[in-house]
N, C-alpha and C positions, 0 to 999 in steps of 0.2 A: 910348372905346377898348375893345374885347372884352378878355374876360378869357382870359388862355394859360396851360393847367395841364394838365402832361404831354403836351408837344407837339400838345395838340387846343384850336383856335380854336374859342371858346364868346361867343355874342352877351352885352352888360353884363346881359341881363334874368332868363339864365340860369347854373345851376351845371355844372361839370364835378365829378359827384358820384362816390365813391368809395360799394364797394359798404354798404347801408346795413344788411347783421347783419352783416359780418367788418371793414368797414373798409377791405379789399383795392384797388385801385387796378390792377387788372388784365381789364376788360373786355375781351369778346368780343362782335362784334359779332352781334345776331340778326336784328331787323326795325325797320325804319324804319315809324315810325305814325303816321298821320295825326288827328289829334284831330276827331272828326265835329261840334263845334259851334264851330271856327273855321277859319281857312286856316293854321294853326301847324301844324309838324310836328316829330316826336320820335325818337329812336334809344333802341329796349330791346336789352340788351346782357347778358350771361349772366357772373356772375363766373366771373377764370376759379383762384379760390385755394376757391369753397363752392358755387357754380353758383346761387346766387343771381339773378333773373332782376329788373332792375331799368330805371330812366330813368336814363340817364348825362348829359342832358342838362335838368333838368328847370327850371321856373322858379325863384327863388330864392323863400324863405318872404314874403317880402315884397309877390314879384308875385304867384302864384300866385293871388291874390283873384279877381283878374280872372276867371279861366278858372272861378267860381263864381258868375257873373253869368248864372245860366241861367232856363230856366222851371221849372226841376227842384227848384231853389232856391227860389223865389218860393211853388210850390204847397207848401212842407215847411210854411209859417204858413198854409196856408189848411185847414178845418174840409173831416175828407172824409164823406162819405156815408156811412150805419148799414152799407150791406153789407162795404164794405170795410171799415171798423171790426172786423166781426166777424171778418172771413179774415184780418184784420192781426194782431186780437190771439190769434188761434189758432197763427198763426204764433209768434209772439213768444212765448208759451208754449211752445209747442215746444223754441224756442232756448236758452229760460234753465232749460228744468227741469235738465239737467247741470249746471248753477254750482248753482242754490238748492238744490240735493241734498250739495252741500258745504259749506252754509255754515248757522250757526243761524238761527231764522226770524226771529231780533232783530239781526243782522248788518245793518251798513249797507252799500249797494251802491251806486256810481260811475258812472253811467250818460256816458260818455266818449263827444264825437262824437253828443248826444244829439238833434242835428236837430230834429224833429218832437215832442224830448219823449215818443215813445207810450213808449216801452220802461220811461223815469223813471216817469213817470204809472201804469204797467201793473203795477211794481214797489209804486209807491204804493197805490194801489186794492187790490192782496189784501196789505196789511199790513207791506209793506218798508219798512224808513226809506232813502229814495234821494234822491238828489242831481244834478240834470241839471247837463252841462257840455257849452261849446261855445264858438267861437271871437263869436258873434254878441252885441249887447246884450242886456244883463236886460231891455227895454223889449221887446223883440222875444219873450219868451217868454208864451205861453197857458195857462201850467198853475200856477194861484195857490196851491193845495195841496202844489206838488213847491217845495224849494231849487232854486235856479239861481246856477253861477258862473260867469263868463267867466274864457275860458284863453284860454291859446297853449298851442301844442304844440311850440314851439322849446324849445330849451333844456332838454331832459327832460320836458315836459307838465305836469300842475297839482301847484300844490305840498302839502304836507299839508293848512295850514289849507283849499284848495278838497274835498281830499277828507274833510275832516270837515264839510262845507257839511251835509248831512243831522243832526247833531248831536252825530256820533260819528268817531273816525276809521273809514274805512271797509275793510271787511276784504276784499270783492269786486269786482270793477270788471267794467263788460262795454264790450268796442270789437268792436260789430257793425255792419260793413263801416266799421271807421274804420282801421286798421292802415295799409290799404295806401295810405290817404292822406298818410300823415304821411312826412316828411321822412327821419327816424331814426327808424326803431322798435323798434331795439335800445336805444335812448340812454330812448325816453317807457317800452318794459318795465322798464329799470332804474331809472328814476324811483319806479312802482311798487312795486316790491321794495324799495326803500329806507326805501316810508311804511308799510311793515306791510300793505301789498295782497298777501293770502293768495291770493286766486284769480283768476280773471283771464277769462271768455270770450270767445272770438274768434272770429269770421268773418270771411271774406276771400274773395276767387274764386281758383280753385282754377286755377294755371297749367298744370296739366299731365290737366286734366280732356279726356274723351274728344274732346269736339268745339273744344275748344281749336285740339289740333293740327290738326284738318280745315278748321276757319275759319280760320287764317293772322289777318292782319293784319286780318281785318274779326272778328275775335270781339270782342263786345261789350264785356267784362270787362277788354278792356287798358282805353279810358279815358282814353286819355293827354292833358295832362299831372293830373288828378285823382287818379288810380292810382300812385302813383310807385314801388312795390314790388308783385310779382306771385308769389306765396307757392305754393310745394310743398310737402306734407306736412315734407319734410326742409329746406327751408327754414325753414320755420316752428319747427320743433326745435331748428334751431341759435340762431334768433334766441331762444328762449323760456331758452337755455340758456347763454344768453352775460347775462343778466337772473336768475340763479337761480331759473327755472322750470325746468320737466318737463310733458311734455303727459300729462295725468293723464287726458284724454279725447280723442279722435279721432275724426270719421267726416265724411262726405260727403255732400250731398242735392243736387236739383235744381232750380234754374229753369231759366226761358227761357234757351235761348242763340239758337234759331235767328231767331224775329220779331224778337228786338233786335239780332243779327246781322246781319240785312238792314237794319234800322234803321239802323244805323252805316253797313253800304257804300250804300247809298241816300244820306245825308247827305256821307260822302265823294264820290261821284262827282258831286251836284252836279245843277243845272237844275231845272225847274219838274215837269215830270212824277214825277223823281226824289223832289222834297221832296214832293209831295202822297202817292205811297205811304206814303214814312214815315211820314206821320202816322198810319196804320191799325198802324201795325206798334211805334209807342211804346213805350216799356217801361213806362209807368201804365196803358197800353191795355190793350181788354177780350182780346185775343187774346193777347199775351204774358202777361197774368194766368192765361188758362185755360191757357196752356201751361206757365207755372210750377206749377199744380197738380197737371196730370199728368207733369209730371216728376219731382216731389217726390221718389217714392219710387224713381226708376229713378236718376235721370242723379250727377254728380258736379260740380256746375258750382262748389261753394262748400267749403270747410274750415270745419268747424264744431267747434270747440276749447276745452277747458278749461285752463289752464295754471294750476300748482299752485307755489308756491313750496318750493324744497326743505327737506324735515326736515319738511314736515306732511304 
């Protein structure tokens, strides 16, 4: 039997979610989205109490796995090539110098959503004490020098002892591009603030970036149902600040949006001619990487944030 909550019929597999930084239970409808790597389809809906841009319909934590059975998944354990090694950890530098600019260079840091490990590992190699965490087995991680713990992110996210996993409790945490995965992310930032996590960096795709609104329902970065939350600067602030944070840093850069963008309506629309472009047009692929480069410095595709607990 569907589950009925505030008069909208919701399949048993899924939630009728209320917004997930205020809580509010008053959507507005925006775009129906078609998720490009199955036939499921999703409704993003705009709070209508914080404008919050969210899934009102999305899997429950339970199912959700599913829709992570990808090749996207598969390649995060496989070893990549020296070049991209080196543009990944350039990147990745890039990302963390605004946290490690706040924190001592003896501070342990929480590598949350830690996929692939590079960020734990990256932290580890120039002298961090870090800690990888993710929802998958210890069996499954490659990096025998970094802690590893398994979480959930229900329930508030990991508890203190996973973030003293590294030795120490841990005073920094980074969730890059994991936010808008998580269910609650007002409820996993207040977990945070709870265990003594002074600082916090976050990226996410930026909803209300320029080509956002131009690509409609084929922009790459909804995602749905993996994306479950879709973050604007002022969203992001309320969420950060309902968790006793303050964005202590802000700003924007660019990747691909357009090669992954066809990516996605390619994969939507479906048949044999359709699927063999995509594959040229990937988001691992060589052409959406060179266009993540030269976007870097122009476009606005992502939020790239520090969030600072208050009183420090």
């Amino acid at each position: 039997m569907a589950n009925v909550r505030s008069d909208v019929l919701v399949p048993p597999d899924r939630l009728h979610a209320t917004c997930p930084v205020c809580d509010a239970d008053n959507p507005r409808p925006l775009l129906a989205l078609a998720d490009h790597l199955s036939a499921d389809r999703f409704a993003a809906v705009t709070c209508g109490a914080c404008d919050t841009v969210y899934l009102v319909d999305p899997p429950t934590p339970d199912g959700i796995g599913r829709y992570y059975d990808t090749s996207a998944g598969s390649a995060m354990h496989v070893k990549p090539g020296p070049l991209f090694v080196k543009l990944r950890d350039r990147r990745i530098a890039a990302d963390l110098a605004p946290l490690l600019a706040r924190l001592t260079p003896d501070a342990p840091v929480a590598d949350l959503g830690t996929g692939d490990g590079s960020v734990a590992e990256h932290l580890h190699r120039h002298g961090h004490r870090a800690v990888g965490l993710d929802i998958y087995p210890r069996a499954e991680w490659t990096h025998d020098g970094v802690p590893y713990r398994q979480i959930s992110f229900s329930g508030g996210g990991p508890t203190a002892e996973d973030l003293a996993g590294a030795g120490a409790a841990a005073c920094g945490a980074v969730m890059r591009h994991v936010l808008e995965h998580v269910h609650r992310p007002a409820e996993t930032l207040v977990g945070l603030r709870a265990h003594g996590v002074s600082h916090v960096l976050v990226i996410v795709p930026n909803v209300e970036s320029r080509l956002a609104r131009r690509l409609g329902a084929n922009w790459y970065y909804w995602d749905p149902p993996r994306h479950l939350t879709f973050f604007s600067a002022d969203s992001l602030g309320l969420c950060a600040a309902r968790a006793g944070y303050r964005l202590d840093f802000l700003r924007t850069y660019g990747l691909d949006e357009l090669a992954t963008s066809a990516h996605r309506a390619l994969l939507v629309r479906g048949g044999k001619r359709a699927l063999c472009a995509a594959r040229a047009l990937r988001p691992t692929g060589l052409i959406a990487g060179a266009a993540s480069v030269a976007q870097a410095q122009f476009g606005d595709t992502v939020l790239h944030a520090v969030l600072t607990a208050d009183g420090r």
